[in-house]
Every structure is written in C-alpha cells, then in structure tokens.
N, CA and C atoms as a LAMMPS dump frame, in Angstrom:
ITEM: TIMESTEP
0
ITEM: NUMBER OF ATOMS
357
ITEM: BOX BOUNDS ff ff ff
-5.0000000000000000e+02 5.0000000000000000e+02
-5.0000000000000000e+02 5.0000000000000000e+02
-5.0000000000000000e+02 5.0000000000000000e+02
ITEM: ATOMS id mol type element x y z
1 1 1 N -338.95 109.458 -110.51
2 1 2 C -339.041 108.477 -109.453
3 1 3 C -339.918 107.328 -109.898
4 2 1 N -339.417 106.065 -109.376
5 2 2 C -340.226 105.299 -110.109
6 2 3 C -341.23 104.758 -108.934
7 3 1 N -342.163 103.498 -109.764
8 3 2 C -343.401 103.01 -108.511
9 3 3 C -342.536 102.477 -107.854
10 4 1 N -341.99 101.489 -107.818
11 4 2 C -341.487 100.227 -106.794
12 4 3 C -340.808 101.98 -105.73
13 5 1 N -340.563 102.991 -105.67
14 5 2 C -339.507 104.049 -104.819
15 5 3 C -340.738 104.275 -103.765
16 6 1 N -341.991 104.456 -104.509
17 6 2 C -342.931 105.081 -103.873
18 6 3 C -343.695 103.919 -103.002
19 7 1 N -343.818 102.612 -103.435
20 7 2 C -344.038 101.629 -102.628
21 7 3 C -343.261 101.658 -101.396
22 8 1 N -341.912 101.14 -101.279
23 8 2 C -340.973 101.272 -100.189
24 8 3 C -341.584 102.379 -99.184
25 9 1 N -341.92 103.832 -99.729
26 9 2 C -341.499 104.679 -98.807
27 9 3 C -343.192 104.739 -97.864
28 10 1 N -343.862 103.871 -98.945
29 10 2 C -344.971 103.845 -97.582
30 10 3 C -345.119 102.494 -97.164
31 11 1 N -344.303 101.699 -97.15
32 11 2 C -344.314 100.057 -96.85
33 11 3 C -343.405 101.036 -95.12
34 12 1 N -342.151 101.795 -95.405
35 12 2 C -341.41 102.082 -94.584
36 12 3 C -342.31 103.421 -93.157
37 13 1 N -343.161 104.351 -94.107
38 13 2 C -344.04 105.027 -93.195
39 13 3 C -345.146 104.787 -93.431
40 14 1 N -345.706 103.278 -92.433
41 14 2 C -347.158 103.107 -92.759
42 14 3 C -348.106 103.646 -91.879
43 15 1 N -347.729 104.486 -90.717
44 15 2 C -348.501 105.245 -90.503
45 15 3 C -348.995 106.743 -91.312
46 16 1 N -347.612 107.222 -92.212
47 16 2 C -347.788 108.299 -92.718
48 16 3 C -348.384 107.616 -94.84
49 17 1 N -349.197 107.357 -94.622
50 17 2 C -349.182 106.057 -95.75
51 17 3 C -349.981 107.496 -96.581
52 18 1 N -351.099 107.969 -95.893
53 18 2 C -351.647 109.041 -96.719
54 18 3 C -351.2 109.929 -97.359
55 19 1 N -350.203 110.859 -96.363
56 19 2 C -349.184 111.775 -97.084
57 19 3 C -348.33 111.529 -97.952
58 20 1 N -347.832 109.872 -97.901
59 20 2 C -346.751 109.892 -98.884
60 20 3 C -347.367 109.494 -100.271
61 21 1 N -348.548 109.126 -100.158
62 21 2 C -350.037 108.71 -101.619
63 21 3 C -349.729 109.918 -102.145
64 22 1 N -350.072 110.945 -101.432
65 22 2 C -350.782 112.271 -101.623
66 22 3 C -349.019 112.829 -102.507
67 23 1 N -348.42 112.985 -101.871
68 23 2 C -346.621 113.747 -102.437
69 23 3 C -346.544 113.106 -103.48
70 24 1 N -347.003 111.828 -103.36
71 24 2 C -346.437 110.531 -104.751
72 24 3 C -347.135 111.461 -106.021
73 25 1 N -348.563 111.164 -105.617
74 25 2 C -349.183 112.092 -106.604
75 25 3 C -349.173 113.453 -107.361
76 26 1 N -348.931 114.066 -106.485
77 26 2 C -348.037 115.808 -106.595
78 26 3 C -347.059 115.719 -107.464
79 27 1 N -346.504 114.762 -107.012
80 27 2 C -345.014 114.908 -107.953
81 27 3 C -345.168 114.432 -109.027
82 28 1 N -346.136 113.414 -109.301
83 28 2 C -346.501 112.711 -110.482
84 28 3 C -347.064 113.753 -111.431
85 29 1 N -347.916 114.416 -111.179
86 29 2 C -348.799 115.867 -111.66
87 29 3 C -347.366 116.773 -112.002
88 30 1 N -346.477 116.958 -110.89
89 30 2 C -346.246 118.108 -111.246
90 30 3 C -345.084 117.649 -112.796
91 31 1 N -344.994 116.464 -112.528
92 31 2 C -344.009 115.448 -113.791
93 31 3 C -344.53 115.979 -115.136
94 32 1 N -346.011 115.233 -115.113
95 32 2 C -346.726 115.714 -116.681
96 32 3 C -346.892 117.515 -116.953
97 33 1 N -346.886 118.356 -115.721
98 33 2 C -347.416 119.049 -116.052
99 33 3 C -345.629 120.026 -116.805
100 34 1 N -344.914 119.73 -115.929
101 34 2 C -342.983 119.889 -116.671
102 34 3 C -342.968 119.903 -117.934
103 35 1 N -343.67 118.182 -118.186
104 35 2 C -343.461 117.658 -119.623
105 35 3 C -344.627 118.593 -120.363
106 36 1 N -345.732 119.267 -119.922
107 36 2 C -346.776 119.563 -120.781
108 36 3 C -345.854 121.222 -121.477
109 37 1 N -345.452 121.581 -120.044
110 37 2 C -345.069 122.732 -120.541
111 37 3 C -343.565 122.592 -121.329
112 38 1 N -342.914 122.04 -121.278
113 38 2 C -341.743 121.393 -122.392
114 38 3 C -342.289 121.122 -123.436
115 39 1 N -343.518 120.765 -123.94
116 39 2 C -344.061 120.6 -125.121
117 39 3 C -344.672 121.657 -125.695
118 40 1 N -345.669 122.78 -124.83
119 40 2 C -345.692 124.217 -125.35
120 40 3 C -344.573 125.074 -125.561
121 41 1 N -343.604 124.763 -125.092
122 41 2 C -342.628 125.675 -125.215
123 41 3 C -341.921 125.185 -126.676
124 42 1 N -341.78 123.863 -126.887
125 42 2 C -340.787 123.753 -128.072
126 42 3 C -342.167 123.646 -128.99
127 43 1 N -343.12 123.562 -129.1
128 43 2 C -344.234 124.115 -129.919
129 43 3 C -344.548 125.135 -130.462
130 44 1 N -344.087 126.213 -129.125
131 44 2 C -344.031 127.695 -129.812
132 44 3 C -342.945 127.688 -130.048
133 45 1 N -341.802 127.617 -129.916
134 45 2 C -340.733 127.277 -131.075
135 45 3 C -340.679 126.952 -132.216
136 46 1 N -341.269 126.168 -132.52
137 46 2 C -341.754 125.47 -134.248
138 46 3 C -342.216 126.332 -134.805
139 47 1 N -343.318 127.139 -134.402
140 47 2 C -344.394 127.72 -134.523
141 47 3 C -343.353 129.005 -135.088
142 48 1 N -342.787 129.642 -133.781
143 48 2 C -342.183 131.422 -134.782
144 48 3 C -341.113 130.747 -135.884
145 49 1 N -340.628 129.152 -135.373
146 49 2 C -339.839 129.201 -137.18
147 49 3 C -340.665 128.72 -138.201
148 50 1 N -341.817 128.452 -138.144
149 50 2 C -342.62 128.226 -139.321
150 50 3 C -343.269 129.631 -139.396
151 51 1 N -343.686 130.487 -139.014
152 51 2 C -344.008 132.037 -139.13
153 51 3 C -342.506 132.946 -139.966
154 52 1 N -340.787 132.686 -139.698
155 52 2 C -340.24 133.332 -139.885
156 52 3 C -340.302 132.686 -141.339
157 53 1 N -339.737 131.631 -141.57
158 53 2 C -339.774 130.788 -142.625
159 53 3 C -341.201 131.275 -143.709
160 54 1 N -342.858 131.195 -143.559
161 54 2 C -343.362 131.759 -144.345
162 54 3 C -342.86 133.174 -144.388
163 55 1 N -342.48 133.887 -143.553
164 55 2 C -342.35 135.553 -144.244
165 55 3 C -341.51 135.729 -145.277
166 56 1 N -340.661 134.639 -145.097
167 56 2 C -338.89 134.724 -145.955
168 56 3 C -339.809 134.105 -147.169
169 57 1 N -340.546 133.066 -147.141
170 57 2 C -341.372 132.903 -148.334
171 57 3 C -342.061 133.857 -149.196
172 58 1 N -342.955 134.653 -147.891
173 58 2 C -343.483 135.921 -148.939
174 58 3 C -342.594 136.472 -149.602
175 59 1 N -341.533 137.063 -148.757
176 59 2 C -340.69 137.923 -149.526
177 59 3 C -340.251 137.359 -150.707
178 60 1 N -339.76 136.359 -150.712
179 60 2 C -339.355 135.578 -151.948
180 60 3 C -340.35 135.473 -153.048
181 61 1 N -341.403 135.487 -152.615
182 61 2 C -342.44 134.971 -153.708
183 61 3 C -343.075 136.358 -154.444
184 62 1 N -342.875 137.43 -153.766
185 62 2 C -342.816 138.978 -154.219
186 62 3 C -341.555 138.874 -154.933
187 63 1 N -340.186 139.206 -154.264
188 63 2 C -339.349 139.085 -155.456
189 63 3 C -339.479 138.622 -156.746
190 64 1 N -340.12 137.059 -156.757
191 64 2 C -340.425 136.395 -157.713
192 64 3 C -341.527 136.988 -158.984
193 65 1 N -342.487 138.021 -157.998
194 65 2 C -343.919 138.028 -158.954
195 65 3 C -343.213 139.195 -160.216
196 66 1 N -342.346 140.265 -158.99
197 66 2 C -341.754 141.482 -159.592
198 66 3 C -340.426 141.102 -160.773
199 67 1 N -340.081 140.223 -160.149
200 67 2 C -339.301 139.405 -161.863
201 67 3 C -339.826 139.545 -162.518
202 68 1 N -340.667 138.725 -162.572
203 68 2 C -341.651 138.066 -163.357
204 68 3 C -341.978 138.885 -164.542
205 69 1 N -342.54 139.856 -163.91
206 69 2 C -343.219 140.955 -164.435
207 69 3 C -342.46 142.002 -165.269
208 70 1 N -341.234 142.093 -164.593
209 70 2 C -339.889 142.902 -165.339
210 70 3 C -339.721 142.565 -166.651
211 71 1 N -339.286 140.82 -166.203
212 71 2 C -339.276 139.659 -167.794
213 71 3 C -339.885 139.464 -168.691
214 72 1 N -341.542 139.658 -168.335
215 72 2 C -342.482 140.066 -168.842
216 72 3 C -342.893 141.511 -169.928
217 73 1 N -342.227 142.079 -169.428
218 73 2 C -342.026 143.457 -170.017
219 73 3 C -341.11 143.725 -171.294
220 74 1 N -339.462 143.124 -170.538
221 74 2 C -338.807 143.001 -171.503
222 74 3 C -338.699 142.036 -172.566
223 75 1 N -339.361 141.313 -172.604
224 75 2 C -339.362 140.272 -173.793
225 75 3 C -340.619 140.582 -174.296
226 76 1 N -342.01 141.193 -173.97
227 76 2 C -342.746 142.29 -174.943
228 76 3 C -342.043 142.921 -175.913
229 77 1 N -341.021 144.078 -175.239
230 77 2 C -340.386 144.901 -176.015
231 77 3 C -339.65 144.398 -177.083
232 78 1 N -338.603 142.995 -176.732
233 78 2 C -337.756 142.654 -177.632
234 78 3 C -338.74 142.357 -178.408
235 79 1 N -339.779 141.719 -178.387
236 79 2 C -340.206 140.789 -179.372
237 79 3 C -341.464 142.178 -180.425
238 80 1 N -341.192 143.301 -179.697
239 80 2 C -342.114 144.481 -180.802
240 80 3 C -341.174 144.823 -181.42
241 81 1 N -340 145.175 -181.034
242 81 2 C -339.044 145.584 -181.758
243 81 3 C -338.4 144.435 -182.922
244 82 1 N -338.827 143.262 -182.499
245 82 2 C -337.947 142.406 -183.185
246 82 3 C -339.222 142.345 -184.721
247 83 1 N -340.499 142.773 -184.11
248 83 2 C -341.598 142.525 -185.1
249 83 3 C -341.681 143.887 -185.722
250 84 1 N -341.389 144.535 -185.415
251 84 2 C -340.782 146.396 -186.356
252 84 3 C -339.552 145.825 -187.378
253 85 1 N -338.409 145.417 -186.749
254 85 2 C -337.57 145.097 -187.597
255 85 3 C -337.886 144.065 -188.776
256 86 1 N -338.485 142.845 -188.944
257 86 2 C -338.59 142.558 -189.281
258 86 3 C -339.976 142.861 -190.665
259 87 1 N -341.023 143.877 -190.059
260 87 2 C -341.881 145.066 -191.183
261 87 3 C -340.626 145.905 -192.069
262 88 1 N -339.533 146.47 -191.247
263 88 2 C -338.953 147.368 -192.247
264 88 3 C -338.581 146.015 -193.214
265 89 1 N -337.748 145.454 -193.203
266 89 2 C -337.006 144.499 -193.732
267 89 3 C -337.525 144.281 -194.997
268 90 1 N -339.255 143.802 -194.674
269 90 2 C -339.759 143.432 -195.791
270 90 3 C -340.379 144.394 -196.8
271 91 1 N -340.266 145.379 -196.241
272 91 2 C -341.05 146.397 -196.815
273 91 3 C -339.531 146.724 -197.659
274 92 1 N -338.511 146.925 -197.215
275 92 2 C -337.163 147.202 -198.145
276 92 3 C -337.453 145.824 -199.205
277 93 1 N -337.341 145.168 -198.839
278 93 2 C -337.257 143.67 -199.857
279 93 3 C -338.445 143.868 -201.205
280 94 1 N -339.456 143.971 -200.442
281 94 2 C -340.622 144.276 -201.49
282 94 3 C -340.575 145.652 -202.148
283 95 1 N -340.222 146.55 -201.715
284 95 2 C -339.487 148.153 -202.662
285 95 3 C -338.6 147.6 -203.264
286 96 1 N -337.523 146.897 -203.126
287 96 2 C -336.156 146.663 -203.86
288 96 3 C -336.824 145.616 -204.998
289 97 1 N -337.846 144.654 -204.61
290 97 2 C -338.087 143.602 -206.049
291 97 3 C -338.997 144.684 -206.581
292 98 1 N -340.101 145.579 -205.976
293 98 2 C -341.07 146.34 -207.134
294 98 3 C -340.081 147.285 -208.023
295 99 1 N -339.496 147.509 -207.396
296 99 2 C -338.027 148.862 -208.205
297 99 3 C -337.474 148.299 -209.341
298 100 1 N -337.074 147.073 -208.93
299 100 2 C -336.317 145.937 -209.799
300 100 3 C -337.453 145.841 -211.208
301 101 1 N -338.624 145.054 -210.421
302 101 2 C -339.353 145.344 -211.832
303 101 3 C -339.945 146.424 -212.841
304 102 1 N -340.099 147.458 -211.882
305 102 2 C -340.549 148.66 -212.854
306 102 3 C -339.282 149.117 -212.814
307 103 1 N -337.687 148.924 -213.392
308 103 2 C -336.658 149.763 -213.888
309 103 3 C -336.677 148.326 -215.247
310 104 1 N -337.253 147.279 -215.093
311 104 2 C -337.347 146.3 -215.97
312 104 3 C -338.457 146.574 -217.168
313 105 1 N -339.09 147.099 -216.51
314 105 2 C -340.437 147.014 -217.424
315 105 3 C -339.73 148.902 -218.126
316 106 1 N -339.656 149.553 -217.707
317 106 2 C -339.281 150.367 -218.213
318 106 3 C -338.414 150.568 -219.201
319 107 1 N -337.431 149.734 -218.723
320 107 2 C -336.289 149.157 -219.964
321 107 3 C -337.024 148.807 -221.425
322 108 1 N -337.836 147.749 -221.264
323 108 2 C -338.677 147.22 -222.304
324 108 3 C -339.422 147.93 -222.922
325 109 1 N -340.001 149.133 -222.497
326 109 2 C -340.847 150.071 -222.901
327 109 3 C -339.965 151.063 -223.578
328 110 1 N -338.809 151.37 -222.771
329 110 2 C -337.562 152.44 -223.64
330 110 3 C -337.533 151.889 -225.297
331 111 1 N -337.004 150.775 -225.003
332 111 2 C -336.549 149.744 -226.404
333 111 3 C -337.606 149.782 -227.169
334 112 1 N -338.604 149.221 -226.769
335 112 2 C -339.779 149.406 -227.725
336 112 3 C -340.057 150.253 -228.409
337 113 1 N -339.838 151.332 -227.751
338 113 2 C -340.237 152.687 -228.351
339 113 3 C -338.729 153.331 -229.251
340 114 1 N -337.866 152.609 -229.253
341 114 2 C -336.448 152.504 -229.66
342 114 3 C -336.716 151.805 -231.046
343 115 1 N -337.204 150.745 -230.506
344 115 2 C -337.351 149.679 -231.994
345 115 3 C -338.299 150.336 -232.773
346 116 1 N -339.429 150.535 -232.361
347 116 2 C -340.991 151.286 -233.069
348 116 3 C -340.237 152.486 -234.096
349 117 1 N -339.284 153.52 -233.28
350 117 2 C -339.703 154.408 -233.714
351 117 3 C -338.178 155.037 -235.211
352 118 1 N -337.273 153.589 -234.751
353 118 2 C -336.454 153.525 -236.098
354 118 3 C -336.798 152.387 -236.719
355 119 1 N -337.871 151.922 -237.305
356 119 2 C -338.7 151.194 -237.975
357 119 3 C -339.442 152.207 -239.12
C-alpha cells in the first residue's frame, strides 16, 4: 500500500485519524517484518547449500588425499623396481666385460706359456 492510499483514508476518516495512523503503521511493520523473514528464510537456504556443497567438498578432497597416496605408493614401487632392474643389468654388463677380459688375459697367458715353452 502506498503513502498517498494512507493519506486519503484519513483525509476521508478524520475523526478516526488515530486508528487509521496506528493500522497504517501495523501494516507497515508487519511489511518489513514479511520481508525480514523472506530474507532469513532464503538465507538459511544458502546456508544448507553452502554446508551440502562443503561436505561434497570434503568428500572429494578425501577421495583426492587417498589417490594421492595410492599414486604415491605405486610409483615408489615402479621406480624400486625400475632401480633393481637397472643394478641387475649392470652388474650382468660389468660380469660380461670382467669375463671378457679375464678369458682375454688368459688367452695371452695360454700362448705365452705356448711360445715360452716351445722355445
């Protein structure tokens, strides 16, 4: 209701000029107090979807830690295993060149003792 409604109606009952002050006012109160509670209400609205919304966060962010941690694990492992494989490897490589040279040096020592001893 607007002012100029509430003017009229006590321009029209000016003996009842008090009561209709008094209703004007009531209704005016009870206006903000509509709107106050229309504003707690879609407030607590916001409110449980920003509460549901962080939980869906926690959960997510647990999912996330327990990845994490899985991924964490398994790329430890690959990377011990990948550092085992790569010890045998060299350890074959370095047996296969020491072999190489002592069946070499041995050779030379056969002969020698080949050459020496039909001399």
């Amino acid at each position: 209701r607007s002012k100029q409604w509430y003017q009229r109606r006590v321009a029209i009952t000016a003996g009842g000029y008090q009561i209709s002050d008094t209703q004007g006012q009531v209704d005016e109160v009870m206006g903000i107090m509509r709107n106050n509670i229309d504003k707690v209400l879609e407030r607590d609205t916001k409110i449980n979807n920003l509460h549901e919304r962080s939980d869906a966060l926690q959960v997510g962010a647990n999912q996330f830690k327990q990845t994490g941690t899985q991924l964490k694990r398994k790329m430890w492992w690959k990377n011990v295993k990948f550092m085992i494989i790569i010890g045998v490897v060299v350890v074959i490589v370095l047996g296969t060149v020491i072999g190489i040279i002592v069946a070499q040096k041995r050779k030379k020592y056969r002969l020698r003792l080949c050459v020496d001893t039909t001399a």
